[in-house]
Each structure stands twice: as structure tokens, then as C-alpha cells.
N, C-alpha and C positions, 0 to 999 in steps of 0.2 A: 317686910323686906328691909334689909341692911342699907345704910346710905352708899355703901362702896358699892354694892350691887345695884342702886339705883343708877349708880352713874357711868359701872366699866357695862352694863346691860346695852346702853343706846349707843354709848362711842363704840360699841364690837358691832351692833348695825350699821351705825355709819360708817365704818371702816369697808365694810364688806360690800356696803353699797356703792362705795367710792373706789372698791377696787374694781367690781364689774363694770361702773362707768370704764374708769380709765381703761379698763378689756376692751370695750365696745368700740369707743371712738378708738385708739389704737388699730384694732381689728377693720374700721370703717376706711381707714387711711392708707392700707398697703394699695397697692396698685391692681387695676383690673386684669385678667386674662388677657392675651390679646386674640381679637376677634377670628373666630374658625372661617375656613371658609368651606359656603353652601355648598350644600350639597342637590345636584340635579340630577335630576331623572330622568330615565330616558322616555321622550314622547311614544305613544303608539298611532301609527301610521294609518292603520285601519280601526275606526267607531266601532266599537259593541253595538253589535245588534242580536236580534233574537236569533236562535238557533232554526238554521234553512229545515230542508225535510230532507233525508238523509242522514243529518249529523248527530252523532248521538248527544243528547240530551244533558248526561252526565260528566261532560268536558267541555271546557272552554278551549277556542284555538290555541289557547297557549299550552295546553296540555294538563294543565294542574283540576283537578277532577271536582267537580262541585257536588257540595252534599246538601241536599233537600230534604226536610225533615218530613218524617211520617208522622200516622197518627198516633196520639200515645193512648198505650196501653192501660186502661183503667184499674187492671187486675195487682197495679206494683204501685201504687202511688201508696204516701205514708201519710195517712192521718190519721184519726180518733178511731177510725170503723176496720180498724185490722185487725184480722183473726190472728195471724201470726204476729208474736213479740219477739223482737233480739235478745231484752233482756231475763230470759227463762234461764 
């Protein structure tokens, strides 16, 4: 290697390095957000409890429908012992 190469080689690292310095702390110095504010939720009035005898099983009071997983099916599962390939 060249002596001028020995020397513009490490002052181009330090340059580069002292430009991301000076990015950083600059960057470190602007001013915060100013604080959101929280957000609440609304309490429920009435405790979850199990479902009475009459109610169907598949909804909660609120309406929104709960899904209970079945058993899975042995015959779709993908590992080593499949007769059928995708890539035929």
C-alpha cells in the first residue's frame, strides 16, 4: 500500500465516524413528544362468569362469538410420512 493511502484510509474513517457522532448527539438533543394522553377504558359492570344453563355456549354477553378449537385432524398434517407432494 501507498503512504497517501495509508493515510487518506483512516482520516475517511474518522471522518465518517465523527459525522455519525455528531448525527447522534444532535439527534439526542431535539425535544421530546409531548406526553399523550391515556387512554381509559371502560370498566364492566358485571364479572365474567361461566356460562348459566340455557345460554348458548358459543357467545359471550357481549355478543361477540367465541371459538373453541376442535380436535385436529391427523389426515392434513405435513411432515415426512405424506403420500401427497405439492411439489409434483
Amino acid at each position: 500500500m501507498s503512504r497517501t493511502l495509508k493515510l487518506v484510509l483512516p482520516l475517511v474513517v474518522l471522518v465518517a465516524v465523527g459525522v455519525y457522532l455528531a448525527g447522534s448527539f444532535a439527534g439526542a438533543s431535539e425535544n421530546d413528544p409531548p406526553p399523550r394522553e391515556p387512554v381509559v377504558l371502560p370498566s364492566q359492570s358485571a364479572s365474567p362468569s361461566s356460562p348459566s344453563t340455557g345460554s348458548s355456549p358459543s357467545s359471550d354477553p357481549s355478543g361477540v362469538p367465541v371459538v373453541t378449537p376442535g380436535p385436529v385432524d391427523d389426515d392434513d398434517d405435513d411432515d415426512d410420512r405424506d403420500d401427497r407432494h405439492d411439489d409434483d
